[in-house]
N, C-alpha and C positions, 0 to 999 in steps of 0.2 A: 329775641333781639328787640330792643328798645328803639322807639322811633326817632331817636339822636343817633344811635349808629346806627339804624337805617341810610339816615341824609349824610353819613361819614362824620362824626362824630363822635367822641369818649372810643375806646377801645381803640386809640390812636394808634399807642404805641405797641402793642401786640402787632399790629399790622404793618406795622412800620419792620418790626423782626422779622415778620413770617415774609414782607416783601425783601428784604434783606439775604433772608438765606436763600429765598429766590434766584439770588444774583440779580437785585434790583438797578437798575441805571438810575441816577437822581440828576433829574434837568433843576435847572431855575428858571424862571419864567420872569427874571426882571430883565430891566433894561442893559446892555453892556456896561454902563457907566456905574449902575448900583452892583451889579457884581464885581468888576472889577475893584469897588470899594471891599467887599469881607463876600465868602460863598464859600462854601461846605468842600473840602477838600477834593478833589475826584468827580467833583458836578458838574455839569453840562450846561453851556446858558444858550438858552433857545430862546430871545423872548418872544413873549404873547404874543406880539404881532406879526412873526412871522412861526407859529408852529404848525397853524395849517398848510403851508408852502413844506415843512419839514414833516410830514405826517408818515410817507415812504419810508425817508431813512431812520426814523425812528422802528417803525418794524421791523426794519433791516436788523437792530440791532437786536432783534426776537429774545427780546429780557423785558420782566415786567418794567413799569415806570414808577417814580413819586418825583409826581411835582413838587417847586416851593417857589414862596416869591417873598416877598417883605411881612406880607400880616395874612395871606390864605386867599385873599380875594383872587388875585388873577390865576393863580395856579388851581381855583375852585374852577374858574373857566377853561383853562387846559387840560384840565382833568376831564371834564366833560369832550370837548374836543378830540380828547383821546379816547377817551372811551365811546364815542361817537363812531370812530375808524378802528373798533375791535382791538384797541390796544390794551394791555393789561395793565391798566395805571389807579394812581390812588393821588388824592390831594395830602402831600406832607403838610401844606400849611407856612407859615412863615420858616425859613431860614433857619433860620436860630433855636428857633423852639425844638427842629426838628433835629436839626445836629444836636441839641442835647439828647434826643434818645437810641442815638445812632452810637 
């Protein structure tokens, strides 16, 4: 394993499938008003600032996660966040990018 996918990096989208046949749940991590503009069919908007406060019922839903938010940054932070509180999650990355390997 290469020190890029080490830090979640290249071998995206393999993970992105294997989270998928998981039965992955895909939050966003923007704000209401950037979602409400365009967001991945079936996704979940939790944003950044409040996913600590949701960290419970996210386990609740005992299914891996992938975050996304606009470009990878904030969902790099919830990502950790979550895997912080033993959640099974992965940083999708921007939005967009990610619905295209979905």
């Amino acid at each position: 394993m290469g020190l890029l996918s080490m830090l979640g990096f290249g071998g995206k989208s393999e993970s992105v499938k294997d989270f998928m046949d998981k039965g992955a749940v895909i939050i966003d991590v923007r704000t209401v008003g950037e979602f409400q503009s365009g967001h991945i069919k079936g996704s979940k908007n939790i944003p950044l600032d409040t996913i600590s406060s949701k960290v419970n019922e996210i386990k609740r839903l005992e299914k891996p996660v992938i975050v996304c938010c606009r470009s990878g940054m904030r969902s790099a932070q919830a990502n950790s966040i979550l895997k912080s509180n033993g959640i099974d999650s992965m940083n999708g990355g921007g939005w967009q990018s990610l619905e295209s390997k979905l």
